[in-house]
ROSE-4610 file (N, C-alpha, C; in Angstrom, 1 decimal, always signed):
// ROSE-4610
residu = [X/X/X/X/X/X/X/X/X/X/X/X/X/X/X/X/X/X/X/X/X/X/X/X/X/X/X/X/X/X/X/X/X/X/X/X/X/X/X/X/X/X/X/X/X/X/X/X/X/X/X/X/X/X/X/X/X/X/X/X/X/X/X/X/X/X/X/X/X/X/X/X/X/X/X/X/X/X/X/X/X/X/X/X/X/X/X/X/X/X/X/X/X/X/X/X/X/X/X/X/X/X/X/X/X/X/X/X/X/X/X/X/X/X/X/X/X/X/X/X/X/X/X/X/X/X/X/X/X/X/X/X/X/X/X/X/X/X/X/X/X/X/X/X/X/X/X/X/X/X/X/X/X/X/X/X/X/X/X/X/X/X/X/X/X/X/X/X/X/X/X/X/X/X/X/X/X/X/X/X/X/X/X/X/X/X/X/X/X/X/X/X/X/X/X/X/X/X/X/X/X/X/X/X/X/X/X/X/X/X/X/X/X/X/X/X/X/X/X/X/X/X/X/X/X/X/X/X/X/X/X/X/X/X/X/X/X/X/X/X/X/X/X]
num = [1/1/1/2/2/2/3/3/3/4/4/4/5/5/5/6/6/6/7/7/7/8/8/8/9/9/9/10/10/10/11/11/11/12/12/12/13/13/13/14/14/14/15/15/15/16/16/16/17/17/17/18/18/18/19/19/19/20/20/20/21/21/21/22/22/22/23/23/23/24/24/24/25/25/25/26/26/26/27/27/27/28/28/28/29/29/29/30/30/30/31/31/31/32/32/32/33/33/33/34/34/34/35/35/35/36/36/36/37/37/37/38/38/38/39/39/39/40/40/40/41/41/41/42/42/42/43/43/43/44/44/44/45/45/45/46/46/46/47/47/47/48/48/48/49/49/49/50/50/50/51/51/51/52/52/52/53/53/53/54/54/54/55/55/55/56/56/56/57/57/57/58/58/58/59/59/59/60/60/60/61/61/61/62/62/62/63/63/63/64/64/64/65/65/65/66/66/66/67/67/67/68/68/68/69/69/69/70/70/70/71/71/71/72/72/72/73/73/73/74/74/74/75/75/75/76/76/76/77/77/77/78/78/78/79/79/79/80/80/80/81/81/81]
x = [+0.8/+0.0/+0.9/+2.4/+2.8/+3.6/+3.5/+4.6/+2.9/+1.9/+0.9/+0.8/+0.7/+0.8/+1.9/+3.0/+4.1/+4.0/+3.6/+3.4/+2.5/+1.4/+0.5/+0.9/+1.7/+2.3/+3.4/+4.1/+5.1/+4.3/+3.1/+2.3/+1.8/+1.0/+0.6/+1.5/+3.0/+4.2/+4.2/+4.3/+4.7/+3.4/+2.4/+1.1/+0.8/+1.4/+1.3/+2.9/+3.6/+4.7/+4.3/+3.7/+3.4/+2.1/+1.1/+0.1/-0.5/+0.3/+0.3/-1.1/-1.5/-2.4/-4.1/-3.8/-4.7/-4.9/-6.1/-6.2/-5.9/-5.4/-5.2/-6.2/-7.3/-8.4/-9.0/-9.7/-10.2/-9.2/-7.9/-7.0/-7.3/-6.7/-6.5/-7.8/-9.3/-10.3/-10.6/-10.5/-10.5/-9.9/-7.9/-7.2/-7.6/-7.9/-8.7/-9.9/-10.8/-11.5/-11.3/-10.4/-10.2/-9.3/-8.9/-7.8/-8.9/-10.0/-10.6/-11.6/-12.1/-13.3/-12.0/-11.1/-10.3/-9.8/-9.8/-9.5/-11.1/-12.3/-13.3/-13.8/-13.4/-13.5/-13.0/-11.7/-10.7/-11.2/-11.6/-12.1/-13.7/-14.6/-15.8/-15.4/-14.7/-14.0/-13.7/-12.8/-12.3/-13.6/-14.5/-15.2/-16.7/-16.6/-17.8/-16.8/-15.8/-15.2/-15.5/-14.8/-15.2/-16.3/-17.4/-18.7/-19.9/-19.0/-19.6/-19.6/-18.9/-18.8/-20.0/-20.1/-20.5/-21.9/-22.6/-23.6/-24.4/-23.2/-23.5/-23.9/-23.3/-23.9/-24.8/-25.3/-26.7/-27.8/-27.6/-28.5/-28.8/-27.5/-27.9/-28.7/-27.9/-28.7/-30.4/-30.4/-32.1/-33.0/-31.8/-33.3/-33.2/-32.1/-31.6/-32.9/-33.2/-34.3/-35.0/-36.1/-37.1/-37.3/-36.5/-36.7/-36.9/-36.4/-36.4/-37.6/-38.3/-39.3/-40.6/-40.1/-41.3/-41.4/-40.6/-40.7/-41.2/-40.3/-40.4/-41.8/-43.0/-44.1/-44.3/-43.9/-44.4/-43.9/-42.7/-41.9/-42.5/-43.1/-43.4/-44.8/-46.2/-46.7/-46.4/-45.5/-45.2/-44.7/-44.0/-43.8/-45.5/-46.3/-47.4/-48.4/-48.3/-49.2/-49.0]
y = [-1.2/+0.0/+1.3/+1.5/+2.7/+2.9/+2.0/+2.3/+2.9/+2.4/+3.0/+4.3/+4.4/+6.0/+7.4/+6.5/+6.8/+7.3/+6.2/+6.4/+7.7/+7.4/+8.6/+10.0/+9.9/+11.2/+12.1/+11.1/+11.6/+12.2/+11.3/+11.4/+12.4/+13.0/+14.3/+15.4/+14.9/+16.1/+16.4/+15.4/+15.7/+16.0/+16.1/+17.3/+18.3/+18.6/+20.3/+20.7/+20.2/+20.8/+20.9/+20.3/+20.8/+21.8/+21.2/+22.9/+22.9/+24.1/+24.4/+25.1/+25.8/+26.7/+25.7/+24.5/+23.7/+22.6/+22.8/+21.8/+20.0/+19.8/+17.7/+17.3/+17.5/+17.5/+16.3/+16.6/+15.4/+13.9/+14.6/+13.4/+12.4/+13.7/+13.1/+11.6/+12.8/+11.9/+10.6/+10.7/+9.5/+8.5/+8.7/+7.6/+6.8/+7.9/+7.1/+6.6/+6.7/+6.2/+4.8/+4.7/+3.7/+2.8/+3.0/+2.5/+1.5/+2.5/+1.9/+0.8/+1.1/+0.4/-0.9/-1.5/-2.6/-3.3/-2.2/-2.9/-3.5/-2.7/-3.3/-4.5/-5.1/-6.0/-7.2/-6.8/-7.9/-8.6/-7.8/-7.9/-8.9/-8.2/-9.0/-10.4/-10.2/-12.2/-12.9/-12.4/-13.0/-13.8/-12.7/-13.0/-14.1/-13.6/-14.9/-16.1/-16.0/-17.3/-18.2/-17.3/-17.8/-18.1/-17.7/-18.0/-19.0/-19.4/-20.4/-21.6/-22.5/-23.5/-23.6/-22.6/-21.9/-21.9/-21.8/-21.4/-22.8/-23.6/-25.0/-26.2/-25.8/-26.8/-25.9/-25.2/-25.0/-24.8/-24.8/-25.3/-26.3/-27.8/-29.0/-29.5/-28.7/-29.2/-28.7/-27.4/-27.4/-28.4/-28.3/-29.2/-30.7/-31.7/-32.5/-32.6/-31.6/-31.7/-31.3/-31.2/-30.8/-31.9/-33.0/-34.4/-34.8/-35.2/-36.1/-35.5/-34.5/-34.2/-34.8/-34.6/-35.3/-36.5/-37.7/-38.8/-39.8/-38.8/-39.8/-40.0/-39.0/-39.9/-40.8/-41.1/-42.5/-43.4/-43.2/-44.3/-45.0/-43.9/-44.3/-45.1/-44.5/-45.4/-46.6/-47.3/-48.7/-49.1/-48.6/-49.5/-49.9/-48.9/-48.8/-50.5/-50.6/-51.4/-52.7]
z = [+0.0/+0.0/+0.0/+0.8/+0.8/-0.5/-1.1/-2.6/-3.6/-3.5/-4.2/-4.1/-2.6/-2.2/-2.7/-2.7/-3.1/-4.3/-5.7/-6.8/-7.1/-6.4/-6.6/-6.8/-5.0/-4.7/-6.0/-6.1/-7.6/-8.9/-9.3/-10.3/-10.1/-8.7/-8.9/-8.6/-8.2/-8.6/-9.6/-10.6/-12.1/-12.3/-12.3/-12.7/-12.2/-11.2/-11.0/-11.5/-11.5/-12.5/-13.9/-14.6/-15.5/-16.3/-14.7/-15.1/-14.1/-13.7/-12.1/-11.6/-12.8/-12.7/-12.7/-13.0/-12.9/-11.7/-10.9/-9.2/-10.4/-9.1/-9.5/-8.6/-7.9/-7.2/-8.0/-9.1/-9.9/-10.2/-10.6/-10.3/-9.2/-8.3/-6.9/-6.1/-6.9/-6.4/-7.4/-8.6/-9.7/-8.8/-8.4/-7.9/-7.1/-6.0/-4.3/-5.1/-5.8/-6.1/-6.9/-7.7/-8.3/-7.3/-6.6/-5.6/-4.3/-4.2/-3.1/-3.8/-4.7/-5.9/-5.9/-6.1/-6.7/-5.0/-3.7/-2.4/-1.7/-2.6/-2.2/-2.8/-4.4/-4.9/-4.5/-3.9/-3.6/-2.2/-1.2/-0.3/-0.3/-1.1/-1.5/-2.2/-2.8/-3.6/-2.9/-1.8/-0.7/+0.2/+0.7/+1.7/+1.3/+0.0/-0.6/-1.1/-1.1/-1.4/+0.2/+1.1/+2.7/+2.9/+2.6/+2.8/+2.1/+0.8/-0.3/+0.6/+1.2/+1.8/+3.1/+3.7/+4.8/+4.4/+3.5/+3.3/+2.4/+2.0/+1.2/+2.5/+3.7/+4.6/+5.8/+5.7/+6.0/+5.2/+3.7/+3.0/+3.3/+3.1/+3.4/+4.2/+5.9/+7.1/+6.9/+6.5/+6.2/+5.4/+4.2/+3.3/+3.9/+5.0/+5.7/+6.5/+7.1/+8.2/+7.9/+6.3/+6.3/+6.0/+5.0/+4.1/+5.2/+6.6/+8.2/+8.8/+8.4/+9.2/+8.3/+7.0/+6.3/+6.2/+6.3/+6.0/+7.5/+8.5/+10.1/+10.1/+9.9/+10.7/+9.5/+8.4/+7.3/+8.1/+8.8/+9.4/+10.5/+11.1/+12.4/+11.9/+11.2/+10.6/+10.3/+9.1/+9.2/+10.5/+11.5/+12.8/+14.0/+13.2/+14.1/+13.2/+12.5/+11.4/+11.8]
């Protein structure tokens, strides 16, 4: 992260050296913008990757115990017969 920073900082040296009379304001906010938009992606990939597994076995367990809730009284029927 501080060599990004770094980069930036040079990048918007060399644009107010060469037009001083113009703000790097819009630069400045494009960057952080595009900087945080690509730390938010990375982050979101991450965290649904963590959570695919996580979410594959509580599906299971539900549809698990809705199939065990519907079948036991058939069961218990044939033991009653």
């Amino acid at each position: 992260m501080p060599s990004r920073t770094l980069h930036a900082g040079k990048l918007r040296a060399s644009l107010q050296r060469r037009h001083p009379e113009q703000p790097v304001v819009a630069f400045d906010l494009l960057e952080a913008a595009e900087f945080y938009e690509e730390e938010v992606e990375e982050m979101i990939k991450g965290l649904t990757s963590l959570m695919e597994p996580f979410i594959m076995v509580v599906l299971g367990l539900t549809i698990g115990s809705i199939m065990i809730a519907m079948y036991l009284p058939i069961f218990k029927l044939g033991s009653v017969v």
